[in-house]
Predicted model as a PDB file, atoms N, CA, C, CB and O in Angstrom, pLDDT in the B-factor column:
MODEL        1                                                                  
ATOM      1  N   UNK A   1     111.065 -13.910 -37.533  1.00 81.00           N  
ATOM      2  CA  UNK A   1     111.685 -15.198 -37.406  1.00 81.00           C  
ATOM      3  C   UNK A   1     110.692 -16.239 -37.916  1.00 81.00           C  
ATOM      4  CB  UNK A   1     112.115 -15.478 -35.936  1.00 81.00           C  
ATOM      5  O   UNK A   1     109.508 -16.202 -37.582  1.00 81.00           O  
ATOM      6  N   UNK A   2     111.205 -17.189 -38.749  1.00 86.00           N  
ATOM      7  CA  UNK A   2     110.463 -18.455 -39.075  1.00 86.00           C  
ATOM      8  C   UNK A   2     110.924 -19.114 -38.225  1.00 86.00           C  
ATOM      9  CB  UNK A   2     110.544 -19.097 -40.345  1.00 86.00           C  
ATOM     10  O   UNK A   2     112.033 -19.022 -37.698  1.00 86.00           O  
ATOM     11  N   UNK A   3     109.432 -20.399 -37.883  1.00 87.00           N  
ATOM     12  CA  UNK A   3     109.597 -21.066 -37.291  1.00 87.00           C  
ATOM     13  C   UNK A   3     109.718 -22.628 -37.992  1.00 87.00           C  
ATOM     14  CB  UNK A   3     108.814 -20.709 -36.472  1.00 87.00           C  
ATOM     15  O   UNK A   3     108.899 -23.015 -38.824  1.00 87.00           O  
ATOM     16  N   UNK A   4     110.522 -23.209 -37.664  1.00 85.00           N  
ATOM     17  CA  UNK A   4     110.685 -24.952 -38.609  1.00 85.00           C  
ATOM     18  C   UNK A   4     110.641 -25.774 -37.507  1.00 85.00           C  
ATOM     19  CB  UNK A   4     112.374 -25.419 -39.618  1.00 85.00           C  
ATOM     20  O   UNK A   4     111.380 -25.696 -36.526  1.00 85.00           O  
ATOM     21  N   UNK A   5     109.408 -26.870 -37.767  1.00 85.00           N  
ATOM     22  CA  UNK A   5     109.021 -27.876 -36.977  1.00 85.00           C  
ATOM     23  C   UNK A   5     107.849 -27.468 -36.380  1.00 85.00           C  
ATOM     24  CB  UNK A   5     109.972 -28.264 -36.073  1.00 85.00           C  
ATOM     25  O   UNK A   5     107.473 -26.298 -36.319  1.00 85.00           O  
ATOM     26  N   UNK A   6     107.148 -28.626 -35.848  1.00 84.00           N  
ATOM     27  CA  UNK A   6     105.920 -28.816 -35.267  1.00 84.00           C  
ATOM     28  C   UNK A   6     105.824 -29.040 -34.177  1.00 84.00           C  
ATOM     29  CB  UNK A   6     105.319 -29.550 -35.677  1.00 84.00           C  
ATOM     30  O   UNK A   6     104.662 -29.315 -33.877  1.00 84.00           O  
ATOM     31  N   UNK A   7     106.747 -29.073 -33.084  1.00 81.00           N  
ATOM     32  CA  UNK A   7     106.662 -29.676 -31.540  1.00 81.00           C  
ATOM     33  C   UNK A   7     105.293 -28.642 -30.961  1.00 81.00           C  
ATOM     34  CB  UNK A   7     108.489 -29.375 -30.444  1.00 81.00           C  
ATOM     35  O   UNK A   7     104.507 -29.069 -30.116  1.00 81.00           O  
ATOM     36  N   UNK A   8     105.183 -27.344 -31.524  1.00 80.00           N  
ATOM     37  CA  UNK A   8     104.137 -26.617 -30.536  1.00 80.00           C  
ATOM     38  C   UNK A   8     102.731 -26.045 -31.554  1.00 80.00           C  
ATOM     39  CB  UNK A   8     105.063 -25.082 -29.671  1.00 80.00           C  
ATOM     40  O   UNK A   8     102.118 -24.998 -31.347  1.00 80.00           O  
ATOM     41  N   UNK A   9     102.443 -27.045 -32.676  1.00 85.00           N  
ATOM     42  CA  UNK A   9     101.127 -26.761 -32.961  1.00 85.00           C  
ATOM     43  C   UNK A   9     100.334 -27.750 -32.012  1.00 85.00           C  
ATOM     44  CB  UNK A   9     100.817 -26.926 -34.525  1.00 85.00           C  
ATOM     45  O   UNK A   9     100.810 -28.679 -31.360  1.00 85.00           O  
ATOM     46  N   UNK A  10      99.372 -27.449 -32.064  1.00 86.00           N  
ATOM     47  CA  UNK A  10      98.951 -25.918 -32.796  1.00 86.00           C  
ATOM     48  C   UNK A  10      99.130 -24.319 -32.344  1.00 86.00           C  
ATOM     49  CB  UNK A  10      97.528 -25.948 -32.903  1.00 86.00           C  
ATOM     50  O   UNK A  10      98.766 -23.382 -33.055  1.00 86.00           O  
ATOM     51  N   UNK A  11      99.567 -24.219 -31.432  1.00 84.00           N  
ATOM     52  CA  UNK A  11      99.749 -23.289 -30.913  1.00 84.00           C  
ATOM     53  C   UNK A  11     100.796 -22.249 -31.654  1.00 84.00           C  
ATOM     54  CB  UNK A  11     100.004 -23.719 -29.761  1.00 84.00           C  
ATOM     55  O   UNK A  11     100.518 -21.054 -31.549  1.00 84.00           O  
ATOM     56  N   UNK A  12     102.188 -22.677 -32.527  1.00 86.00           N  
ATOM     57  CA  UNK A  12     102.740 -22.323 -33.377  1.00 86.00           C  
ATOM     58  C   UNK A  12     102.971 -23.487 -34.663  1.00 86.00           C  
ATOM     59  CB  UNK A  12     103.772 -21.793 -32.742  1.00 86.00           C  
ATOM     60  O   UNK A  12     103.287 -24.647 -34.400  1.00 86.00           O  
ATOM     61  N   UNK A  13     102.790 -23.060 -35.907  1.00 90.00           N  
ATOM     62  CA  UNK A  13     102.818 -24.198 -37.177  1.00 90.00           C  
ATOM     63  C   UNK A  13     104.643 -24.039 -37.493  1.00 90.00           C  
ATOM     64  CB  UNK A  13     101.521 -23.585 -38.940  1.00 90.00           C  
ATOM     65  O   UNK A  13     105.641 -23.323 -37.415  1.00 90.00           O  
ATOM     66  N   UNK A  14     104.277 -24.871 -37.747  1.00 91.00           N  
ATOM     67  CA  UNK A  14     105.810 -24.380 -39.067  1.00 91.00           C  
ATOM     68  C   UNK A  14     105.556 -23.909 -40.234  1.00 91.00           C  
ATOM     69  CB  UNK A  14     106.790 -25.594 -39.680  1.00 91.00           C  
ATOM     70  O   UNK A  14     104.490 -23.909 -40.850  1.00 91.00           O  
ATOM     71  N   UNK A  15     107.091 -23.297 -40.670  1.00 91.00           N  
ATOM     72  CA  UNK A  15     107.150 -22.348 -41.316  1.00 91.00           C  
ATOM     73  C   UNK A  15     106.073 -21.010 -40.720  1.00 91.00           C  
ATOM     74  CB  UNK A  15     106.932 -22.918 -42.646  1.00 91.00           C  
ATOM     75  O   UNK A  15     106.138 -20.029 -41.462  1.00 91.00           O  
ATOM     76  N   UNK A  16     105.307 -20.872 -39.755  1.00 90.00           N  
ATOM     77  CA  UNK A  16     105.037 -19.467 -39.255  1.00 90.00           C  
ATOM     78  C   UNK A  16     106.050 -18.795 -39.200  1.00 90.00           C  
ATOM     79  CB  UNK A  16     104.487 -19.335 -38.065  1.00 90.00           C  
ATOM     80  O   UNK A  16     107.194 -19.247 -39.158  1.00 90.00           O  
ATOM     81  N   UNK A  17     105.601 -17.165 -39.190  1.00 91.00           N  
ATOM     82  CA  UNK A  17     106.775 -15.786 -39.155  1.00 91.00           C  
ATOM     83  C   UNK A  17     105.997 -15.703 -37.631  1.00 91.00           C  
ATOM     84  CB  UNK A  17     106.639 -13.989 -40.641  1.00 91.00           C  
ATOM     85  O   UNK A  17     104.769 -15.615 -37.624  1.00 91.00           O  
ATOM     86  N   UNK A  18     106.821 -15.737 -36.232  1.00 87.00           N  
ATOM     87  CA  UNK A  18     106.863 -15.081 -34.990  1.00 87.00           C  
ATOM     88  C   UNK A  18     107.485 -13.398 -34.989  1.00 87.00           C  
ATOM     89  CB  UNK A  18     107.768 -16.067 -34.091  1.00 87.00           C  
ATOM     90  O   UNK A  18     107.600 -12.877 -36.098  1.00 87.00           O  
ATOM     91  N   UNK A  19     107.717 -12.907 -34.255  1.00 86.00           N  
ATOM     92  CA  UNK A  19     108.034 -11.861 -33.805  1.00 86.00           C  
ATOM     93  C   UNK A  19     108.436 -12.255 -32.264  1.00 86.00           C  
ATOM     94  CB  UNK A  19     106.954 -10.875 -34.065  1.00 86.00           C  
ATOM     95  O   UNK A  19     107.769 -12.916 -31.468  1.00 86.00           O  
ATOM     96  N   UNK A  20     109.491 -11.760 -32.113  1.00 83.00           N  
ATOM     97  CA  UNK A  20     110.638 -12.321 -30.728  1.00 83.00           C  
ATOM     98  C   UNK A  20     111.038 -10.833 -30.361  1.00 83.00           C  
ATOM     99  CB  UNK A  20     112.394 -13.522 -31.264  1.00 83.00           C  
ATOM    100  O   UNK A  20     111.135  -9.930 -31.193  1.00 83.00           O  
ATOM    101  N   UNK A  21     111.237 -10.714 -29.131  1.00 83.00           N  
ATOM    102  CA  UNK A  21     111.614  -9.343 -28.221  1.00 83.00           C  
ATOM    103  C   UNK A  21     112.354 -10.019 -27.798  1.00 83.00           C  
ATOM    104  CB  UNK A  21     110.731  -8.498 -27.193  1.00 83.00           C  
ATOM    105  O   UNK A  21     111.973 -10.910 -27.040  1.00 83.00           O  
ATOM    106  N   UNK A  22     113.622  -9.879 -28.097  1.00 82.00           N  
ATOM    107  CA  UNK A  22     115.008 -10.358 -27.618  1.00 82.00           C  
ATOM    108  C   UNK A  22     115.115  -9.307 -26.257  1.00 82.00           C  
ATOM    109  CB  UNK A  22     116.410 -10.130 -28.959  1.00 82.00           C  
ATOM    110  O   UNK A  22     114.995  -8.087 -26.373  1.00 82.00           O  
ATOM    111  N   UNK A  23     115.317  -9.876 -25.189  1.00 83.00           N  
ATOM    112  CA  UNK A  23     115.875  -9.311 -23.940  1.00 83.00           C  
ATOM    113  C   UNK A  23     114.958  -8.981 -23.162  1.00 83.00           C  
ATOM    114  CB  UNK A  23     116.673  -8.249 -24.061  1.00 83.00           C  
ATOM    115  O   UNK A  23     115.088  -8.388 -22.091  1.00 83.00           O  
ATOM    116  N   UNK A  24     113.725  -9.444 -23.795  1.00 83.00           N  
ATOM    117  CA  UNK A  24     112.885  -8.844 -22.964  1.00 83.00           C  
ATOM    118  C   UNK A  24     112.369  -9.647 -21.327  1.00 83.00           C  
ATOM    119  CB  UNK A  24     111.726  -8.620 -23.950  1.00 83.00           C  
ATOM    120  O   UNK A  24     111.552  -9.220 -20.511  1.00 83.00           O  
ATOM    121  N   UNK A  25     113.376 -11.191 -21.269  1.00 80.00           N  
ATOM    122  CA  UNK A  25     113.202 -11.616 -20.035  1.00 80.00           C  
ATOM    123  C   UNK A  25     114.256 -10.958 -18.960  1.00 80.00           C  
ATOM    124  CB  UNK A  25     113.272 -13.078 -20.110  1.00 80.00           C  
ATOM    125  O   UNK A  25     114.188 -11.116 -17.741  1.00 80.00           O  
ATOM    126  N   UNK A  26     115.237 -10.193 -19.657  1.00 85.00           N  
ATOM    127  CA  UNK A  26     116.079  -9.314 -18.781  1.00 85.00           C  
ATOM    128  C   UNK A  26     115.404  -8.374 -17.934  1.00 85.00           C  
ATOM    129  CB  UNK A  26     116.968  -8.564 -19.549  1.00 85.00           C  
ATOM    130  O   UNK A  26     115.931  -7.698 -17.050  1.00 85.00           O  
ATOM    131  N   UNK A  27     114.040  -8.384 -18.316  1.00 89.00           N  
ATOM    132  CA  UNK A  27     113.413  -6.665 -17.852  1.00 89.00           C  
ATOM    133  C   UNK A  27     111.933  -7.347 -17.152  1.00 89.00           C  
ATOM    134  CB  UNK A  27     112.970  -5.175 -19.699  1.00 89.00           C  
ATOM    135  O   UNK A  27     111.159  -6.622 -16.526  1.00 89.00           O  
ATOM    136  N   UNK A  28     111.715  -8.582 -17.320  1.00 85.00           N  
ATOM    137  CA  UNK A  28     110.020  -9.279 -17.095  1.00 85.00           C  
ATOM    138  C   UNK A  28     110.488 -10.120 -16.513  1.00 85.00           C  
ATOM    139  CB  UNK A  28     108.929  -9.856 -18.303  1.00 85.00           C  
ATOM    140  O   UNK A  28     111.708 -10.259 -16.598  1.00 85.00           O  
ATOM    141  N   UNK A  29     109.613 -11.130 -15.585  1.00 82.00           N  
ATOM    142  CA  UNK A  29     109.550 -12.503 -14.886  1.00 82.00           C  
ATOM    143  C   UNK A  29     109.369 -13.092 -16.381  1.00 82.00           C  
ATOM    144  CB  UNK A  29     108.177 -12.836 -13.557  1.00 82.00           C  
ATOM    145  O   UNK A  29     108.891 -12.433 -17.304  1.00 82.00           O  
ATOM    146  N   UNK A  30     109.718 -14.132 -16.462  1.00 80.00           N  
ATOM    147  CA  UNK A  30     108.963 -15.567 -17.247  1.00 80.00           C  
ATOM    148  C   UNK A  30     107.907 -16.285 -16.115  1.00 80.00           C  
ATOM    149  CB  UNK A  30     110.380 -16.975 -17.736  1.00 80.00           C  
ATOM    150  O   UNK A  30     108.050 -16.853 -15.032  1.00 80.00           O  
ATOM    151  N   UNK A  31     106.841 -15.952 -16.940  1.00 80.00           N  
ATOM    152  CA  UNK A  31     105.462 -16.464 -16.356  1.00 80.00           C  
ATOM    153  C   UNK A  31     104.596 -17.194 -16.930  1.00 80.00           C  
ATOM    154  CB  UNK A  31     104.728 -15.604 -16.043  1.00 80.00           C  
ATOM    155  O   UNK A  31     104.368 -17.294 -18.135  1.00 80.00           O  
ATOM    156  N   UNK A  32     104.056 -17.767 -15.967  1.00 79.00           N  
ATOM    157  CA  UNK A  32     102.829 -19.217 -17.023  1.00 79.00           C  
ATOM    158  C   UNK A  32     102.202 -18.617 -18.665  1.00 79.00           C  
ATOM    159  CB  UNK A  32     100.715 -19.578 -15.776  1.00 79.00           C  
ATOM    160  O   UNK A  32     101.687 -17.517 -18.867  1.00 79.00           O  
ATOM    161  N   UNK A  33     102.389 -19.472 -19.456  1.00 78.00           N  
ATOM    162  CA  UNK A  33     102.097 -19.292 -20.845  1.00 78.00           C  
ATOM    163  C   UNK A  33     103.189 -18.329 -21.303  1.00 78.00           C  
ATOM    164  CB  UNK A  33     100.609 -18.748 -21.108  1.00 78.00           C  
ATOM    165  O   UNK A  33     103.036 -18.184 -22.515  1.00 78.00           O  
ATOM    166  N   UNK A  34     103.751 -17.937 -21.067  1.00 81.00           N  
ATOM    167  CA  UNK A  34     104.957 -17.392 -22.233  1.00 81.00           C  
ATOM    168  C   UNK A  34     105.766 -18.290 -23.054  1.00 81.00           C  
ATOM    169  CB  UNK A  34     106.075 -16.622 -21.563  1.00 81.00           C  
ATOM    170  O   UNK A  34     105.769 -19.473 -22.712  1.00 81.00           O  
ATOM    171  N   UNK A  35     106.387 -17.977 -23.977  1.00 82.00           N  
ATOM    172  CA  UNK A  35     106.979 -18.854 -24.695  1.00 82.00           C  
ATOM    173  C   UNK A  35     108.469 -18.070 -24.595  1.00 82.00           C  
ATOM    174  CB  UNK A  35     106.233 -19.118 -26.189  1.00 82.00           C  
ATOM    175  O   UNK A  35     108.448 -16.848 -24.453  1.00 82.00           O  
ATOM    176  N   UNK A  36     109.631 -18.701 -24.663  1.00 81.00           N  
ATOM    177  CA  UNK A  36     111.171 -17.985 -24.334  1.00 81.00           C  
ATOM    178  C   UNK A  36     111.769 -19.103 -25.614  1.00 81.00           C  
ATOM    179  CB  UNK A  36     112.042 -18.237 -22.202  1.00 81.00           C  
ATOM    180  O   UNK A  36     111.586 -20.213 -26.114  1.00 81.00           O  
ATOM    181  N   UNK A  37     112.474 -18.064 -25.672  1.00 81.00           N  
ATOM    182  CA  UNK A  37     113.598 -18.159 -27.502  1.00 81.00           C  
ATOM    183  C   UNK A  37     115.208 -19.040 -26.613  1.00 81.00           C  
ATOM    184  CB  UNK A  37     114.355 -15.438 -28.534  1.00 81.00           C  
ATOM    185  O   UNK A  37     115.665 -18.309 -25.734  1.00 81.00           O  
ATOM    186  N   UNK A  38     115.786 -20.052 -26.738  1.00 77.00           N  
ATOM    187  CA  UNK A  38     116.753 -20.249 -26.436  1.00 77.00           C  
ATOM    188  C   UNK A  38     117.874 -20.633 -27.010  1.00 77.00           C  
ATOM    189  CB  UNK A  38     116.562 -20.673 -25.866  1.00 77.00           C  
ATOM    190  O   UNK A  38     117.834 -21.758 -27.509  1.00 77.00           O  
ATOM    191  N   UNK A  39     119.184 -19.859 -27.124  1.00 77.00           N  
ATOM    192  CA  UNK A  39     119.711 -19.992 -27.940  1.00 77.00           C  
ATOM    193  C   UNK A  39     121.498 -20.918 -27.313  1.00 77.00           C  
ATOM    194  CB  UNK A  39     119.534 -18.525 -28.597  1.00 77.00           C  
ATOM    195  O   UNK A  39     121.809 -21.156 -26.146  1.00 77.00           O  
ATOM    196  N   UNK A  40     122.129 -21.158 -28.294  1.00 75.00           N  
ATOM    197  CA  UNK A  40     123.177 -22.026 -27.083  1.00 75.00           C  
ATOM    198  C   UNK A  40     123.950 -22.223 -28.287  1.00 75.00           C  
ATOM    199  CB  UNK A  40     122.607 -23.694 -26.014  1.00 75.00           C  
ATOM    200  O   UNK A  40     123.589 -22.115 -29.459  1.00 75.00           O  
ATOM    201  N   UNK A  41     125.327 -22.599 -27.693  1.00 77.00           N  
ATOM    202  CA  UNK A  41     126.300 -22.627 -28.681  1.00 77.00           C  
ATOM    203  C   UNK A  41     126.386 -23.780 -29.474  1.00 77.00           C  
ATOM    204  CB  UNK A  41     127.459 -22.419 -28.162  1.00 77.00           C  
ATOM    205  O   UNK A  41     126.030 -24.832 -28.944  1.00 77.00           O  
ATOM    206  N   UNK A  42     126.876 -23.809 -30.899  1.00 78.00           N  
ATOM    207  CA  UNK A  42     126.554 -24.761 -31.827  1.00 78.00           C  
ATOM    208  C   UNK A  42     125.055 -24.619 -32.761  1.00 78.00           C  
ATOM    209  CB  UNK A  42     126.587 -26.013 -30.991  1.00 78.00           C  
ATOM    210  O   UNK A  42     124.881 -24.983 -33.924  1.00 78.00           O  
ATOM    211  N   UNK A  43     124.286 -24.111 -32.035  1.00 75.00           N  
ATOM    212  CA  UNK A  43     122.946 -23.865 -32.643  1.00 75.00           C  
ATOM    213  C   UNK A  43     122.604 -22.535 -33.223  1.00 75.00           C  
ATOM    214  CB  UNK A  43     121.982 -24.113 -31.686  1.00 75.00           C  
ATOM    215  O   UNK A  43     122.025 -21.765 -32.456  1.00 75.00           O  
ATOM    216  N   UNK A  44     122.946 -21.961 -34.897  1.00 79.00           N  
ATOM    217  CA  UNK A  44     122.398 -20.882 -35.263  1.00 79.00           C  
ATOM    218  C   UNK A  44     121.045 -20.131 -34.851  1.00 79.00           C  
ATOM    219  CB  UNK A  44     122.398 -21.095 -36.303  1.00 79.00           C  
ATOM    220  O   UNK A  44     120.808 -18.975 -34.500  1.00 79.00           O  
ATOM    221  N   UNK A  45     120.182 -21.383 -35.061  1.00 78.00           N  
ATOM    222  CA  UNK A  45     119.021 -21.320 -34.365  1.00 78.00           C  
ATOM    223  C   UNK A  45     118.111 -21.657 -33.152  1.00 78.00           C  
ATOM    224  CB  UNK A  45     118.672 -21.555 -34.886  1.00 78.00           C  
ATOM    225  O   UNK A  45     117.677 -22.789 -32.940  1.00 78.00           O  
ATOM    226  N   UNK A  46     117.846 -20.507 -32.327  1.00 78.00           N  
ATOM    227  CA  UNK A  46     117.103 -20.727 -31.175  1.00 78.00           C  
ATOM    228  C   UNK A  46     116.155 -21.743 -30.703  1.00 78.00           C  
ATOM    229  CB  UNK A  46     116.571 -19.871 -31.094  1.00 78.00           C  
ATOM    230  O   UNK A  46     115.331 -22.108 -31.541  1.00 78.00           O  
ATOM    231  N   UNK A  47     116.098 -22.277 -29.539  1.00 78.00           N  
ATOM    232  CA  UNK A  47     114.994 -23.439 -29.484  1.00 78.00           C  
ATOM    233  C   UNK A  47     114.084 -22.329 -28.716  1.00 78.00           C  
ATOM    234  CB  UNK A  47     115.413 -25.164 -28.539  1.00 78.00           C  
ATOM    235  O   UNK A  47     114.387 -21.354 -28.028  1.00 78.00           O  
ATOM    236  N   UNK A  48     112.882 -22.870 -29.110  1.00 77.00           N  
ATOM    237  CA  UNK A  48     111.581 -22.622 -28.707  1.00 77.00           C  
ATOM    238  C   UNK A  48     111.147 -23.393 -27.711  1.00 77.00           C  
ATOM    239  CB  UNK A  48     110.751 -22.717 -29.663  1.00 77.00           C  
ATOM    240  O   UNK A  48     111.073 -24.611 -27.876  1.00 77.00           O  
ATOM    241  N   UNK A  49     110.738 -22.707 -26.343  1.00 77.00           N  
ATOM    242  CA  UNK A  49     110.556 -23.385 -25.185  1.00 77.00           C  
ATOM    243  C   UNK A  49     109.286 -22.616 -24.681  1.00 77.00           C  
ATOM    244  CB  UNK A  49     111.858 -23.383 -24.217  1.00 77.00           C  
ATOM    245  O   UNK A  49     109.086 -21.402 -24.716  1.00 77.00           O  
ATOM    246  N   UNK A  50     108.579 -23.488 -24.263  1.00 77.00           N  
ATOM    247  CA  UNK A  50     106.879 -23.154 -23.608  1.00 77.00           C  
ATOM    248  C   UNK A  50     106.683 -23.783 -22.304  1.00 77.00           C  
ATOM    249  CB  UNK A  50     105.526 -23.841 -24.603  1.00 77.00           C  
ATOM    250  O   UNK A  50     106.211 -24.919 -22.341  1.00 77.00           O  
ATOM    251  N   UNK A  51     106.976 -23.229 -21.031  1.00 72.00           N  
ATOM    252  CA  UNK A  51     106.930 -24.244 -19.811  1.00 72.00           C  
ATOM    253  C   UNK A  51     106.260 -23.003 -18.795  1.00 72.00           C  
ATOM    254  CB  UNK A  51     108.749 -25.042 -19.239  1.00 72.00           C  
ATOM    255  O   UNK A  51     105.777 -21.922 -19.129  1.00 72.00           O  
ATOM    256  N   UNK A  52     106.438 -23.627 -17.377  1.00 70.00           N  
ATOM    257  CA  UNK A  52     105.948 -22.788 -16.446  1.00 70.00           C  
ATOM    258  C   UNK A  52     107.198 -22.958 -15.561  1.00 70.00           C  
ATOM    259  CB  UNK A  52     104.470 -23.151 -15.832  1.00 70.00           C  
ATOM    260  O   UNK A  52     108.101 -23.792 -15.514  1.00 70.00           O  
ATOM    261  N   UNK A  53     106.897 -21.850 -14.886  1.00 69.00           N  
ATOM    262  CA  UNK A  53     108.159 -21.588 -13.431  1.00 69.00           C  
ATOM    263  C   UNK A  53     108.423 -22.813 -12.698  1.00 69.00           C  
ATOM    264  CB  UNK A  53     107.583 -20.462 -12.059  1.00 69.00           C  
ATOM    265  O   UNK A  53     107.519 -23.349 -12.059  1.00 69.00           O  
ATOM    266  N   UNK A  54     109.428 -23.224 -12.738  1.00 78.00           N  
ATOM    267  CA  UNK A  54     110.392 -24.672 -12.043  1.00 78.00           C  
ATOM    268  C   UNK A  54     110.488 -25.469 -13.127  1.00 78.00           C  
ATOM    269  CB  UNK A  54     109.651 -25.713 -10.695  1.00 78.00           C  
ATOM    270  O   UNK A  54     111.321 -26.356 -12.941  1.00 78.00           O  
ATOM    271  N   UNK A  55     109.912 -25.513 -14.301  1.00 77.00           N  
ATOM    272  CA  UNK A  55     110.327 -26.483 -15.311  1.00 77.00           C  
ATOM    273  C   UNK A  55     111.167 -26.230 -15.702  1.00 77.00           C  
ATOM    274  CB  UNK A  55     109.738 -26.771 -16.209  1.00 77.00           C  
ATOM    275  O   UNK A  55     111.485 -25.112 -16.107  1.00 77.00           O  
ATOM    276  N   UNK A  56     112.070 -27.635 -15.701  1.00 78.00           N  
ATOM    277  CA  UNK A  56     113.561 -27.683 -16.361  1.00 78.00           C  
ATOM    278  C   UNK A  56     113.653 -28.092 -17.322  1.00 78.00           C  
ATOM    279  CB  UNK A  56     114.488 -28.288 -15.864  1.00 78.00           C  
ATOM    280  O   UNK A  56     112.589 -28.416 -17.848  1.00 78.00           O  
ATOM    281  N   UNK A  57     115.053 -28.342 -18.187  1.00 72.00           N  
ATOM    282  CA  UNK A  57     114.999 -29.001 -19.223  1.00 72.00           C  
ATOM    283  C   UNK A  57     116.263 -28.994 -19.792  1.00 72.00           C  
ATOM    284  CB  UNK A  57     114.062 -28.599 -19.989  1.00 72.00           C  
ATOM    285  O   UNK A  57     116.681 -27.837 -19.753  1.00 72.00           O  
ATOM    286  N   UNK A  58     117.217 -29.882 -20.398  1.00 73.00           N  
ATOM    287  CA  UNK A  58     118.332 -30.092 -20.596  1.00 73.00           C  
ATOM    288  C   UNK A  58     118.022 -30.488 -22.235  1.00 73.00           C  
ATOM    289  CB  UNK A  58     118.977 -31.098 -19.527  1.00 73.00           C  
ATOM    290  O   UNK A  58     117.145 -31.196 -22.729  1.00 73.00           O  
ATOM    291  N   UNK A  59     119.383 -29.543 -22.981  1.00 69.00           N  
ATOM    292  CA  UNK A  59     119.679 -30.113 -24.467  1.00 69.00           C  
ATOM    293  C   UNK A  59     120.665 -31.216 -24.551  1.00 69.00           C  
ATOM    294  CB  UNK A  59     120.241 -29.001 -25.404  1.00 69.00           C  
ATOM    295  O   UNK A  59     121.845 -30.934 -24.343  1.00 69.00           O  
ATOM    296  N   UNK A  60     120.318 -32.482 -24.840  1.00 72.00           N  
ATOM    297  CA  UNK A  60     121.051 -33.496 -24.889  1.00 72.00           C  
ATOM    298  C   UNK A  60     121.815 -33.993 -26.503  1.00 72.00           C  
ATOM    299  CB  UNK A  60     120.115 -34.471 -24.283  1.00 72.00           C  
ATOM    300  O   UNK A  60     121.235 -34.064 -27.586  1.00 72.00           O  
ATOM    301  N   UNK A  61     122.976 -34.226 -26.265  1.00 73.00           N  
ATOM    302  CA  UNK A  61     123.553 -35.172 -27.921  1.00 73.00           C  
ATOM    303  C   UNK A  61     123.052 -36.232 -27.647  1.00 73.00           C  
ATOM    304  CB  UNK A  61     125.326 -35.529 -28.377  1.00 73.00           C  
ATOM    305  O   UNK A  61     122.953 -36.663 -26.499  1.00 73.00           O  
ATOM    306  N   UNK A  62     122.570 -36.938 -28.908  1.00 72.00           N  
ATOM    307  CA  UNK A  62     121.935 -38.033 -29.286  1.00 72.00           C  
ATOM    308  C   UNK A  62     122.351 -38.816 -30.448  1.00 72.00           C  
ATOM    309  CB  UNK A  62     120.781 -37.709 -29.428  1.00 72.00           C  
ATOM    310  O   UNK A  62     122.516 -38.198 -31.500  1.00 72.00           O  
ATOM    311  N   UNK A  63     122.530 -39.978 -30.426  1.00 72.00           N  
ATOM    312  CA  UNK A  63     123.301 -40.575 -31.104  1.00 72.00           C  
ATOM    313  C   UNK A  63     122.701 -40.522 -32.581  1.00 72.00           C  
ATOM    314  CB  UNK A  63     123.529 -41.844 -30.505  1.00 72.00           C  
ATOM    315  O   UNK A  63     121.492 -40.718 -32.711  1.00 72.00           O  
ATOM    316  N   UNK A  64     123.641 -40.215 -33.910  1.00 63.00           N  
ATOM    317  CA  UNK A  64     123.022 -39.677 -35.307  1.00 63.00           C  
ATOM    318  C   UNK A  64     123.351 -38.213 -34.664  1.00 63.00           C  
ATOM    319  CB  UNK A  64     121.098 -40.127 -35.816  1.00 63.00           C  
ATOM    320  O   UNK A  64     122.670 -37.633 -35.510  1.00 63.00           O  
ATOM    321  N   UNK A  65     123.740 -37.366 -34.023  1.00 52.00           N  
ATOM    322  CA  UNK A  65     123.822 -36.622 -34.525  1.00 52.00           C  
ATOM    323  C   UNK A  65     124.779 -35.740 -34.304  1.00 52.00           C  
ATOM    324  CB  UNK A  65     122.997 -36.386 -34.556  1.00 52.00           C  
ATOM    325  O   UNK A  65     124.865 -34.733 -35.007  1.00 52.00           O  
TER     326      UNK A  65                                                      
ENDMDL                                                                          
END                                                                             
């Protein structure tokens, strides 16, 4: 998977190639420092999310778009 955009350098650049284990939070906790692939309808492409346990976070429409 390429990645497009910069929200998480340096830690990931854009245009980097990741490698994603789809399902693999079905089988693991999500734990401090992991990064989770999120995907949602309307969006071909997955958002990239980096948080710790209790962080929330909502995809909002925004006007333009």
């Amino acid at each position: 998977m390429i990645v497009h955009g910069n929200s998480l350098d340096p830690l990931i650049k854009s245009e980097q190639t990741i490698k994603a284990l789809f399902g693999y939070c079905d089988c693991n906790k999500i734990k401090r420092g992991d990064i989770v692939l999120f995907g949602y309808a309307g969006n071909k492409n997955p958002v990239i999310v980096k948080g710790i346990s209790g962080d929330k976070f909502e995809l909002r429409e925004t006007e333009g778009d």
